[in-house]
mmCIF file as Biopython writes it, N, C-alpha, C and O atoms, coordinates in Angstrom:
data_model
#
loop_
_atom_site.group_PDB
_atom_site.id
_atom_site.type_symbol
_atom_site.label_atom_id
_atom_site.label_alt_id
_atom_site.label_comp_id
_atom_site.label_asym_id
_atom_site.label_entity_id
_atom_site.label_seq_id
_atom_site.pdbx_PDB_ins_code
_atom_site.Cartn_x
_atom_site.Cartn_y
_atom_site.Cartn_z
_atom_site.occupancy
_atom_site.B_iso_or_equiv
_atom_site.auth_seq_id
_atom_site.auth_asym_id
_atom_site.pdbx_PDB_model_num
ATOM 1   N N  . UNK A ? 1  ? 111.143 153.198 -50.694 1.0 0.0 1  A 1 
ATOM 2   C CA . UNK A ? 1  ? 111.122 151.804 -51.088 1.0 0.0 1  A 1 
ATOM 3   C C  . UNK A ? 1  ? 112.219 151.046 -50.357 1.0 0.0 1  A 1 
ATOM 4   O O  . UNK A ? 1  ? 113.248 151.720 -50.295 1.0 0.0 1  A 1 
ATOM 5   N N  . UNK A ? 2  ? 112.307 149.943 -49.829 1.0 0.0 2  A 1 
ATOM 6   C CA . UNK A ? 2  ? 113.053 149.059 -49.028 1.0 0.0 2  A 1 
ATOM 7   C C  . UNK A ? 2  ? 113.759 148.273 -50.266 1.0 0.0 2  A 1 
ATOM 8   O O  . UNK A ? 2  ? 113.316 148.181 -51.411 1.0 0.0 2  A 1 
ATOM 9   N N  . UNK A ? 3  ? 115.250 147.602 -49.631 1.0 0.0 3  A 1 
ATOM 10  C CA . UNK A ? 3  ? 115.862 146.720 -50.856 1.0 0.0 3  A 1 
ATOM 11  C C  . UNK A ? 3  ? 115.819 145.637 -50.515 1.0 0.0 3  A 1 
ATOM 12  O O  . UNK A ? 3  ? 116.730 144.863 -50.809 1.0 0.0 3  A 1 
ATOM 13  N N  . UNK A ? 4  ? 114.618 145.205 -49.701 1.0 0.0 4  A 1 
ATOM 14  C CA . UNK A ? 4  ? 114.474 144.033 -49.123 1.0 0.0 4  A 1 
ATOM 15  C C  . UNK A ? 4  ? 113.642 143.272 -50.328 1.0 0.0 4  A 1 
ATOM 16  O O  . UNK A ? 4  ? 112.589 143.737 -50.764 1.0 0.0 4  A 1 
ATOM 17  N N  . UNK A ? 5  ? 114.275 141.963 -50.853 1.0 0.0 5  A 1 
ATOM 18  C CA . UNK A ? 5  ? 113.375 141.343 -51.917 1.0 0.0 5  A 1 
ATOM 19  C C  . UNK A ? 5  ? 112.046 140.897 -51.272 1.0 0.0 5  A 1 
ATOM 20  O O  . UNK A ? 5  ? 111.802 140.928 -50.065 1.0 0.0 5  A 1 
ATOM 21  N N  . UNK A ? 6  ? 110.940 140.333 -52.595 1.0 0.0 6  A 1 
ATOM 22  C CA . UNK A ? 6  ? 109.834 140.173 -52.078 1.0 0.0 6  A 1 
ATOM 23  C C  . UNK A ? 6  ? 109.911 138.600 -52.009 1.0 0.0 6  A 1 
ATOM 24  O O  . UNK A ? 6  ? 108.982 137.930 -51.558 1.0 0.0 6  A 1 
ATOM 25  N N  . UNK A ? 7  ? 110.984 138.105 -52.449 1.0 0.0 7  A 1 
ATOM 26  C CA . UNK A ? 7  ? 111.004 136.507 -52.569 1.0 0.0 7  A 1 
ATOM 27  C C  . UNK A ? 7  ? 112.432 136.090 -51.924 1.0 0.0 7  A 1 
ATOM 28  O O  . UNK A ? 7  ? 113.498 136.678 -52.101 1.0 0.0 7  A 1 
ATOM 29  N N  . UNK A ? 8  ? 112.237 135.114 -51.255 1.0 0.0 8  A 1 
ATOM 30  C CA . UNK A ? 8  ? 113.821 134.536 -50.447 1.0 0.0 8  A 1 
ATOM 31  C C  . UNK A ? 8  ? 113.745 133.297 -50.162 1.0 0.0 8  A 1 
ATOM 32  O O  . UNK A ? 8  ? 113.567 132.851 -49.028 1.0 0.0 8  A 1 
ATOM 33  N N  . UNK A ? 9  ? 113.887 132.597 -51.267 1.0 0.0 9  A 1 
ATOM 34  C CA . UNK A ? 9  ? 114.827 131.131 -51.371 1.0 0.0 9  A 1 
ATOM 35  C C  . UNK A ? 9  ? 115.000 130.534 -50.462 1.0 0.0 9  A 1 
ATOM 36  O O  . UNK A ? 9  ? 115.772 131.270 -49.848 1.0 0.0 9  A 1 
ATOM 37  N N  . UNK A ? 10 ? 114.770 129.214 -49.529 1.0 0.0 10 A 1 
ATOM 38  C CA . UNK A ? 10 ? 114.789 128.813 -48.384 1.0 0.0 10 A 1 
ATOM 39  C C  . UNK A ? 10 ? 115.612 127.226 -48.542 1.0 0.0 10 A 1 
ATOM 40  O O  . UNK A ? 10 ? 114.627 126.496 -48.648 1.0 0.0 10 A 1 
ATOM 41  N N  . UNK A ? 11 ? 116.667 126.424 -48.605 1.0 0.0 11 A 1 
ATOM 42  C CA . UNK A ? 11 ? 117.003 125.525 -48.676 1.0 0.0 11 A 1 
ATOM 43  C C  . UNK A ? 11 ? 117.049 124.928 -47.758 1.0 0.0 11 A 1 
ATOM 44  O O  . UNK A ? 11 ? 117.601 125.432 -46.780 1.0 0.0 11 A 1 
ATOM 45  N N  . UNK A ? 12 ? 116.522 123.671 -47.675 1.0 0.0 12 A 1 
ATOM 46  C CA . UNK A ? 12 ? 116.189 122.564 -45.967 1.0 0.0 12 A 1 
ATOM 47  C C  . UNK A ? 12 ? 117.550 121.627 -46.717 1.0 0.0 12 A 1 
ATOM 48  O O  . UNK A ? 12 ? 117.736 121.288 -47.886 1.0 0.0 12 A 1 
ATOM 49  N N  . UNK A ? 13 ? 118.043 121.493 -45.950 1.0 0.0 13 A 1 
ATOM 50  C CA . UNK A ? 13 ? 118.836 120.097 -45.591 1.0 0.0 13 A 1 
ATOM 51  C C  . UNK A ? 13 ? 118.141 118.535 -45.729 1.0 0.0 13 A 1 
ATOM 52  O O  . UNK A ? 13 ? 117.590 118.030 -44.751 1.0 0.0 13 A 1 
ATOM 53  N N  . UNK A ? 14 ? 118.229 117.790 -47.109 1.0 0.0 14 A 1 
ATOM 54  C CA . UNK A ? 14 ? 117.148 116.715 -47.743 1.0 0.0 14 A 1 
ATOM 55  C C  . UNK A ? 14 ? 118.673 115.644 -47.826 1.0 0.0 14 A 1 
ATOM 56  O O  . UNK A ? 14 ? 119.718 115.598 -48.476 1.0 0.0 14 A 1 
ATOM 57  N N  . UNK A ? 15 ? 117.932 114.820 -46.627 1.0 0.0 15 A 1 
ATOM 58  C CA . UNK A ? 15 ? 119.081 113.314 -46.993 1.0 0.0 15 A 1 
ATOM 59  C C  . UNK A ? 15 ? 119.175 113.182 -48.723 1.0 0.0 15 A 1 
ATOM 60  O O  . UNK A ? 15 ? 118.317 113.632 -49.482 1.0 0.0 15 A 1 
ATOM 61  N N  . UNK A ? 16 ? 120.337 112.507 -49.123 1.0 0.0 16 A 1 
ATOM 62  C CA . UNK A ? 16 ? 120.489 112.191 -50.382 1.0 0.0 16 A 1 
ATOM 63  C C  . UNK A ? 16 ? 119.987 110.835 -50.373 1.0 0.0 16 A 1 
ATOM 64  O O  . UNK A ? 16 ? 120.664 109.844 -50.099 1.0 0.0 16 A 1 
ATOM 65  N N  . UNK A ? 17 ? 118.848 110.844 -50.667 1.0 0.0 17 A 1 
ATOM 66  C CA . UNK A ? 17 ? 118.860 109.096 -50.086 1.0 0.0 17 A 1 
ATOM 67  C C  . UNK A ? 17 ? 118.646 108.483 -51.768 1.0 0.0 17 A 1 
ATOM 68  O O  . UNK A ? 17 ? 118.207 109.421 -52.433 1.0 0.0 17 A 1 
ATOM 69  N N  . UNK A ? 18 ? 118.826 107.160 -52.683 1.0 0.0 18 A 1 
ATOM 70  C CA . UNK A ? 18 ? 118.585 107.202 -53.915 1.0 0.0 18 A 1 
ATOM 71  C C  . UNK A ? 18 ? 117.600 106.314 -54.042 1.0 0.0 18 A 1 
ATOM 72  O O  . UNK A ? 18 ? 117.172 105.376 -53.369 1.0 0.0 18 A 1 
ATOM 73  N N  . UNK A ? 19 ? 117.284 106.919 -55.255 1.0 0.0 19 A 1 
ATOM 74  C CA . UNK A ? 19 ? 115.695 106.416 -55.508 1.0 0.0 19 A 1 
ATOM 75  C C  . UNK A ? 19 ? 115.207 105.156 -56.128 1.0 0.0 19 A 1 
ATOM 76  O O  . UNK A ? 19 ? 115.649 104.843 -57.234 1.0 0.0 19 A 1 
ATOM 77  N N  . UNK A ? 20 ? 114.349 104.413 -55.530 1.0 0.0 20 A 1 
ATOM 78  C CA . UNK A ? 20 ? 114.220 103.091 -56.403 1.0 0.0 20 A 1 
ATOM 79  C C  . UNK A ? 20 ? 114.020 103.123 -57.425 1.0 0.0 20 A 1 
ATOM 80  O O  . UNK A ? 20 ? 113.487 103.937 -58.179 1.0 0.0 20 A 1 
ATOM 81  N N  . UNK A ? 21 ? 114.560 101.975 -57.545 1.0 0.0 21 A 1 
ATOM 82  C CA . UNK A ? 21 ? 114.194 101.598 -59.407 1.0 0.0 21 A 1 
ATOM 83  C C  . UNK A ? 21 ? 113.052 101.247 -59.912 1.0 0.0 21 A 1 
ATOM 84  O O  . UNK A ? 21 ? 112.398 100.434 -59.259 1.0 0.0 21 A 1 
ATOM 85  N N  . UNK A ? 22 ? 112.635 101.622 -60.871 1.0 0.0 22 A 1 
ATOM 86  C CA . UNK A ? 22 ? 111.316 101.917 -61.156 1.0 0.0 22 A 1 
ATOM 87  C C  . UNK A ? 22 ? 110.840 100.327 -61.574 1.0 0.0 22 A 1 
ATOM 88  O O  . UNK A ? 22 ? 111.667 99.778  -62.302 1.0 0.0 22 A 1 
ATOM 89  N N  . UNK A ? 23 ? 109.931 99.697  -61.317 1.0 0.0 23 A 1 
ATOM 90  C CA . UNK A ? 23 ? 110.108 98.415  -61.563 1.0 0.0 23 A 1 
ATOM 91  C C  . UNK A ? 23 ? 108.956 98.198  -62.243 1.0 0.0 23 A 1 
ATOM 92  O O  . UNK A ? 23 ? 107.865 98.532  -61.781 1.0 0.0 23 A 1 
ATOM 93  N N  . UNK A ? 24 ? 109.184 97.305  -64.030 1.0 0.0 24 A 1 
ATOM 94  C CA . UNK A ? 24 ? 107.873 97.124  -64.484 1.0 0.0 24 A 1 
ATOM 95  C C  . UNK A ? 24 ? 106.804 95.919  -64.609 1.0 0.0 24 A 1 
ATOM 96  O O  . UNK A ? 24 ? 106.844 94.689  -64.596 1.0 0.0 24 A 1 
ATOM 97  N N  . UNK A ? 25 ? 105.553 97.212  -64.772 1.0 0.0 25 A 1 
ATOM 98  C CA . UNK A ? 25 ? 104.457 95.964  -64.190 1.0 0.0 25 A 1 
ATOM 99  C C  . UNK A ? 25 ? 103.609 96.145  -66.176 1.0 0.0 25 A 1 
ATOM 100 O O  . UNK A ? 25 ? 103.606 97.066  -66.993 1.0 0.0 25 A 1 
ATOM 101 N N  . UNK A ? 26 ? 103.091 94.881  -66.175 1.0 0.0 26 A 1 
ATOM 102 C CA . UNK A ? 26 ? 102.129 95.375  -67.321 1.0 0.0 26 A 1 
ATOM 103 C C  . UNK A ? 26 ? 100.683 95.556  -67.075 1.0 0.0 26 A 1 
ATOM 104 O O  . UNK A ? 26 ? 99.776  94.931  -66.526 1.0 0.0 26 A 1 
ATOM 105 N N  . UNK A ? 27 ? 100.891 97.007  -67.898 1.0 0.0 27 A 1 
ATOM 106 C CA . UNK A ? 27 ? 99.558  97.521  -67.679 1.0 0.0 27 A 1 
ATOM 107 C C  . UNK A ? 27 ? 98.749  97.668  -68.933 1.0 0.0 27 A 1 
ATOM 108 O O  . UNK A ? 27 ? 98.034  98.669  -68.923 1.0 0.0 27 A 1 
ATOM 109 N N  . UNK A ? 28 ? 98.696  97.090  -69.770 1.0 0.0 28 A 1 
ATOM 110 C CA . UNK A ? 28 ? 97.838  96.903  -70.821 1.0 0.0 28 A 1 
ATOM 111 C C  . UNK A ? 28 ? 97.889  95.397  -71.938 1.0 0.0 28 A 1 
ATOM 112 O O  . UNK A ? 28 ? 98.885  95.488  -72.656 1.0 0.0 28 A 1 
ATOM 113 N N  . UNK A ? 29 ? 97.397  94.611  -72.113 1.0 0.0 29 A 1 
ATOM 114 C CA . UNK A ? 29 ? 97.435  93.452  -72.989 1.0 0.0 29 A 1 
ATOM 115 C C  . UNK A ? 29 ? 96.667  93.814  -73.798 1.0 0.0 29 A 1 
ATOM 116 O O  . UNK A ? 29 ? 95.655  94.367  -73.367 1.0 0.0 29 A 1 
ATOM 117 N N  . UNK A ? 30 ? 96.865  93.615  -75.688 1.0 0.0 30 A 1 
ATOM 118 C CA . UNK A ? 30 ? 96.205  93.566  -76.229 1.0 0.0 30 A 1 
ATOM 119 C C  . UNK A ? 30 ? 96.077  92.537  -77.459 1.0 0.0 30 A 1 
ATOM 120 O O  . UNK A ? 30 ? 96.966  92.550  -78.310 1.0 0.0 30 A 1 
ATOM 121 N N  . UNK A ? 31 ? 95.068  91.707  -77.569 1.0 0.0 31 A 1 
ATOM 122 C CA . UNK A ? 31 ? 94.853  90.273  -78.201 1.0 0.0 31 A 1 
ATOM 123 C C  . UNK A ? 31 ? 94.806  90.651  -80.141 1.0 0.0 31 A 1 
ATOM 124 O O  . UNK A ? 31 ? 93.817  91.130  -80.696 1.0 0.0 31 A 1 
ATOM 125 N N  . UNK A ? 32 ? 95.641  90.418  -80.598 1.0 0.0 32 A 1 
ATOM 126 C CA . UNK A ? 32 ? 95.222  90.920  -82.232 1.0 0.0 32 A 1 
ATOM 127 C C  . UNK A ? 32 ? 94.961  89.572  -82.881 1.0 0.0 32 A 1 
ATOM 128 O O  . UNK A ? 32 ? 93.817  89.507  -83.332 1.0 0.0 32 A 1 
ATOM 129 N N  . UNK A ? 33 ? 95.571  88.654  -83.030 1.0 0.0 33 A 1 
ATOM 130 C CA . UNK A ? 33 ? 95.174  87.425  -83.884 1.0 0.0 33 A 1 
ATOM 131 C C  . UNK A ? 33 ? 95.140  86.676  -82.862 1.0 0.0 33 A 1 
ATOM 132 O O  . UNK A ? 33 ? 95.389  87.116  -81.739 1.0 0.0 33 A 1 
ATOM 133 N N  . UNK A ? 34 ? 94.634  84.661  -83.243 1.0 0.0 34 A 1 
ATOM 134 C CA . UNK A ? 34 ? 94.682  83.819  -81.970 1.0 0.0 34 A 1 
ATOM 135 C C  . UNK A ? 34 ? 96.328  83.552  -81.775 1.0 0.0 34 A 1 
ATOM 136 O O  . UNK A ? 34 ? 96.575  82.616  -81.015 1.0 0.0 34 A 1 
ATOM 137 N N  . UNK A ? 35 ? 97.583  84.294  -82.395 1.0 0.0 35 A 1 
ATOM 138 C CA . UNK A ? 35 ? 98.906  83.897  -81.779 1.0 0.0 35 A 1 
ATOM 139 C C  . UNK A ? 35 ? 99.402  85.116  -81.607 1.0 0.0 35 A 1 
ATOM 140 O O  . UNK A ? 35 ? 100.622 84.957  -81.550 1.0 0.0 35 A 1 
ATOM 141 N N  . UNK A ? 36 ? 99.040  86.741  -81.442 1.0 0.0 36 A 1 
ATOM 142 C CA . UNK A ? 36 ? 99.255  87.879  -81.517 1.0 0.0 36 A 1 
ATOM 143 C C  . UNK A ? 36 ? 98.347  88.198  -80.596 1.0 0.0 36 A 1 
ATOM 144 O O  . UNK A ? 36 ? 97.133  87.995  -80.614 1.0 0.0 36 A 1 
ATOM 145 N N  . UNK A ? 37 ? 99.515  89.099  -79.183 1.0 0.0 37 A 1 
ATOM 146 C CA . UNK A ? 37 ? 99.110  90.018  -78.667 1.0 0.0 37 A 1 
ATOM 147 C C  . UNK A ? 37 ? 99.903  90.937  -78.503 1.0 0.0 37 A 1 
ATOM 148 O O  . UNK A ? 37 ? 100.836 90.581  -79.223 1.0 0.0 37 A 1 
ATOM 149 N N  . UNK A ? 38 ? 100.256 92.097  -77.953 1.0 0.0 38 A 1 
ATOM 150 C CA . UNK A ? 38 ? 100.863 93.578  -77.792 1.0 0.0 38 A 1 
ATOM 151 C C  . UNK A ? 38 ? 100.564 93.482  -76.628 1.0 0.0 38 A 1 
ATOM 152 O O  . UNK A ? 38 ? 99.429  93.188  -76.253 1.0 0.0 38 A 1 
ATOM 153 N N  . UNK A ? 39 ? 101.653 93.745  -75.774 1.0 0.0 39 A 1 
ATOM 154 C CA . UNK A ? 39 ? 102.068 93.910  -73.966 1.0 0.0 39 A 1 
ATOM 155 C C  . UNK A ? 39 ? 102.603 95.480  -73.981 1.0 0.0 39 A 1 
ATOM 156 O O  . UNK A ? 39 ? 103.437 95.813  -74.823 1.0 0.0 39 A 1 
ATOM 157 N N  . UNK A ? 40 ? 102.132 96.347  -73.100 1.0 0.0 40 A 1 
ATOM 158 C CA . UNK A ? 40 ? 102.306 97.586  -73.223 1.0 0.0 40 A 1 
ATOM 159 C C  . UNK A ? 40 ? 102.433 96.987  -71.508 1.0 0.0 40 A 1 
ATOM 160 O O  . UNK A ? 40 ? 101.726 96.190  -70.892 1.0 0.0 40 A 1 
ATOM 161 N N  . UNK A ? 41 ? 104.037 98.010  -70.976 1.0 0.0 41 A 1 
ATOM 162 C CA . UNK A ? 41 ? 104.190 98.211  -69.631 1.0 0.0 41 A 1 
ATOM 163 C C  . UNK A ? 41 ? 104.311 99.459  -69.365 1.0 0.0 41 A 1 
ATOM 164 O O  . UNK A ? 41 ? 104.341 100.343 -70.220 1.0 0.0 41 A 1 
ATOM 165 N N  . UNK A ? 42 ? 104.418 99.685  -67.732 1.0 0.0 42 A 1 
ATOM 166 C CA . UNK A ? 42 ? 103.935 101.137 -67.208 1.0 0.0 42 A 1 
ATOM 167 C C  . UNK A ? 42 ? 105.331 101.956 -67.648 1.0 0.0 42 A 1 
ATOM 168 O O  . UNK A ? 42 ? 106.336 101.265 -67.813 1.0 0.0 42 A 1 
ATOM 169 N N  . UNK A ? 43 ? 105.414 103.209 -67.818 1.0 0.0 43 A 1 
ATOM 170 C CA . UNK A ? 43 ? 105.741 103.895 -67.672 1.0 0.0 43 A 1 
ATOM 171 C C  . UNK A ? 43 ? 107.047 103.809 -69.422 1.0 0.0 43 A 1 
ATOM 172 O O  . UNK A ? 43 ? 108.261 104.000 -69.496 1.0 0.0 43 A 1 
ATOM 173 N N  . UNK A ? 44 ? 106.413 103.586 -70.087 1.0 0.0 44 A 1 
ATOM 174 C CA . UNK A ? 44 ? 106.104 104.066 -71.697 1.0 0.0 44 A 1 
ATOM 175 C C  . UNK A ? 44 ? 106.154 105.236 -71.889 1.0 0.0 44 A 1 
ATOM 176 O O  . UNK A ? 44 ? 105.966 105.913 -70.878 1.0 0.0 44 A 1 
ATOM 177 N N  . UNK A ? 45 ? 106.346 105.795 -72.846 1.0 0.0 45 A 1 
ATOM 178 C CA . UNK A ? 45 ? 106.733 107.043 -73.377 1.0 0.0 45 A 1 
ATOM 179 C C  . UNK A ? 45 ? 105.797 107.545 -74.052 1.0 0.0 45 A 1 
ATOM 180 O O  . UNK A ? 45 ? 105.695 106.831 -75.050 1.0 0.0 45 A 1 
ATOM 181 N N  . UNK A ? 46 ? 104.928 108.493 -74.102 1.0 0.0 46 A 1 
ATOM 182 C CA . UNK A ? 46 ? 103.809 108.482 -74.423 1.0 0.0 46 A 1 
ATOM 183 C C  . UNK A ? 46 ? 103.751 108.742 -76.105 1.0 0.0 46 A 1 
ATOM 184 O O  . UNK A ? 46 ? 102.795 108.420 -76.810 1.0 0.0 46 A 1 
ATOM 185 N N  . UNK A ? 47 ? 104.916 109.355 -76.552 1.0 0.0 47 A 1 
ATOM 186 C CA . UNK A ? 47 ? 104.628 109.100 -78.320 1.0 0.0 47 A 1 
ATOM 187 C C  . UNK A ? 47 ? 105.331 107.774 -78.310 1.0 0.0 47 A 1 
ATOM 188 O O  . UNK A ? 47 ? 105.688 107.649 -79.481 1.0 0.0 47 A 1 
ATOM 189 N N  . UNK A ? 48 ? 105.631 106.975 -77.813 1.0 0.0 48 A 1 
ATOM 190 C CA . UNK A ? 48 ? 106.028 105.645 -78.395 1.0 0.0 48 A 1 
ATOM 191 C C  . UNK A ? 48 ? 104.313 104.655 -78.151 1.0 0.0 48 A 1 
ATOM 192 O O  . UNK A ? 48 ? 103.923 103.795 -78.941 1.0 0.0 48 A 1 
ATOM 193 N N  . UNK A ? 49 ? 103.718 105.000 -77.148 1.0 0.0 49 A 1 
ATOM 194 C CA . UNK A ? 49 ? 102.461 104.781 -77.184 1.0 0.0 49 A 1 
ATOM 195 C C  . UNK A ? 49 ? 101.145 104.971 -77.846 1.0 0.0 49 A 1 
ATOM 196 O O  . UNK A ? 49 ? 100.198 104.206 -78.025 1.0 0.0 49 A 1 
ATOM 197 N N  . UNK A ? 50 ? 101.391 106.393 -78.201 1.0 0.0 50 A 1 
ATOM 198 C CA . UNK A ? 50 ? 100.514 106.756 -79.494 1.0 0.0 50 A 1 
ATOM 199 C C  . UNK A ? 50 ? 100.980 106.113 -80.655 1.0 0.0 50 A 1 
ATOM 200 O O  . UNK A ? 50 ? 100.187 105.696 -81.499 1.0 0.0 50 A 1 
ATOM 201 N N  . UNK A ? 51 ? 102.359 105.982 -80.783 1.0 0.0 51 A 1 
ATOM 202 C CA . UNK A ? 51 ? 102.417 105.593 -82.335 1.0 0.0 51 A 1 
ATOM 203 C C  . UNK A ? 51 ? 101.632 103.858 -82.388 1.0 0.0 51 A 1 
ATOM 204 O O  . UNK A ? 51 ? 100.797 103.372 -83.150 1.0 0.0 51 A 1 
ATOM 205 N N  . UNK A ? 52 ? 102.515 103.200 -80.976 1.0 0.0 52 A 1 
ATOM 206 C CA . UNK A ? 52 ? 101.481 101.911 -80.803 1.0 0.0 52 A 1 
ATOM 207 C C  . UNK A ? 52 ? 100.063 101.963 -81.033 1.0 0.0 52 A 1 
ATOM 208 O O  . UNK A ? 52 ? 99.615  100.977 -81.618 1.0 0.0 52 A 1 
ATOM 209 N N  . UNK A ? 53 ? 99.420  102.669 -80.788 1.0 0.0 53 A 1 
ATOM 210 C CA . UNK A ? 53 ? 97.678  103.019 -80.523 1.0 0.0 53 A 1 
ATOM 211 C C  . UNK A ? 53 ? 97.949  102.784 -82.036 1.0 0.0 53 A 1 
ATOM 212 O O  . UNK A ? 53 ? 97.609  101.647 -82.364 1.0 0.0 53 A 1 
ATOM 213 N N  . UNK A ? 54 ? 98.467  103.532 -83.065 1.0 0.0 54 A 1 
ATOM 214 C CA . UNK A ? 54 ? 97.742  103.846 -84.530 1.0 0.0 54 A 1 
ATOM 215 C C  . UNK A ? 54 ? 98.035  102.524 -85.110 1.0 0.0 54 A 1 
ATOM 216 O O  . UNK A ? 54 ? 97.293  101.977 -85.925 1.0 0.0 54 A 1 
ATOM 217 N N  . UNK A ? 55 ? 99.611  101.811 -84.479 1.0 0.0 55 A 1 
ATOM 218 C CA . UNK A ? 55 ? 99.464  100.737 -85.719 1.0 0.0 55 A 1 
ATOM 219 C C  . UNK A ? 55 ? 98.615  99.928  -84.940 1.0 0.0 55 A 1 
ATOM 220 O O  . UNK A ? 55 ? 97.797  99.479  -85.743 1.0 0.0 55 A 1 
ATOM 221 N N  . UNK A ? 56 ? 98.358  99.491  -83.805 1.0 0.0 56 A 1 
ATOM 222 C CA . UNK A ? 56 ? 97.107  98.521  -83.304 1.0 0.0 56 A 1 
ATOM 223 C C  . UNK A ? 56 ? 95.689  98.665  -84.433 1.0 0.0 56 A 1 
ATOM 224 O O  . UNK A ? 56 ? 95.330  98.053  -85.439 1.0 0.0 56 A 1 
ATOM 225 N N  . UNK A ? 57 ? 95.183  99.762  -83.676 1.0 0.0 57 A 1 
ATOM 226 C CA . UNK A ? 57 ? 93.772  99.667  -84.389 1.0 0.0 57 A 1 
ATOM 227 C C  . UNK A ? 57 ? 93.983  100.382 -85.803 1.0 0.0 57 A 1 
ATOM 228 O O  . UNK A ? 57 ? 92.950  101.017 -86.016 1.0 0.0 57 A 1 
ATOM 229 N N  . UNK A ? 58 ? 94.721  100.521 -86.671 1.0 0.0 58 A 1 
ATOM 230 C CA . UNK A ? 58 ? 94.199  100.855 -88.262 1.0 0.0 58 A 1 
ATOM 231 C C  . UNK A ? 58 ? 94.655  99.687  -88.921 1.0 0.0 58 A 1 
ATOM 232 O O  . UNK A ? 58 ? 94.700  99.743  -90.150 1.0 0.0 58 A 1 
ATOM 233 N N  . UNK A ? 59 ? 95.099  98.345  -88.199 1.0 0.0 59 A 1 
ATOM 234 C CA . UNK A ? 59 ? 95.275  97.010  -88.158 1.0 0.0 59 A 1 
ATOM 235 C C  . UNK A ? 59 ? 93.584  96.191  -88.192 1.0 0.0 59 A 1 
ATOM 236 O O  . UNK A ? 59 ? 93.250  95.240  -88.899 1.0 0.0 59 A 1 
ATOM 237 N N  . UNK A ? 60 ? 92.759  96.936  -87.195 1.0 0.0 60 A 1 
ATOM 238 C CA . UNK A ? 60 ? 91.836  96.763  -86.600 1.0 0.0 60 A 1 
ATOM 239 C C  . UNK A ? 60 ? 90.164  96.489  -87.501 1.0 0.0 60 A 1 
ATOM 240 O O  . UNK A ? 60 ? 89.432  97.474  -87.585 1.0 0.0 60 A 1 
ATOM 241 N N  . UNK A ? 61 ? 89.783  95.432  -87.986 1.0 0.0 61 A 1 
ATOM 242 C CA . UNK A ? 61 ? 88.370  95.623  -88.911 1.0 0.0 61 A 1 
ATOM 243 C C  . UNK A ? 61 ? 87.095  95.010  -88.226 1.0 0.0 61 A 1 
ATOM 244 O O  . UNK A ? 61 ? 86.001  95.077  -88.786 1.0 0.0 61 A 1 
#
C-alpha cells in the first residue's frame, strides 16, 4: 500500500476583491384592502416569508 493520499487540496491564488452590496429590488406586491398592501423584497429570509404567507392569506376570504 502507498502513503500517498487519495485526495490533495489544491489552493489557487483568488484576488480579494469585495463583494457588492446586495441591492434591493421588490419582488412581490401584495394588495389587501383599497389602502393596504404588503411589499416583499428580494432576498428575505425565508421563515420571515412564510410567516408573511400565513398572516396574508388566513387574513384572506
Amino acid at each position: 500500500m502507498s502513503d500517498k493520499p487519495d485526495i490533495v487540496q489544491i489552493k489557487m491564488d483568488q484576488p480579494n476583491l469585495p463583494r457588492p452590496a446586495a441591492v434591493a429590488s421588490k419582488a412581490l406586491q401584495i394588495k389587501l384592502a383599497d389602502n393596504e398592501s404588503v411589499i416583499v423584497y428580494n432576498h428575505i429570509q425565508g421563515y420571515i416569508l412564510d410567516a408573511l404567507m400565513k398572516a396574508v392569506f388566513d387574513r384572506a376570504h
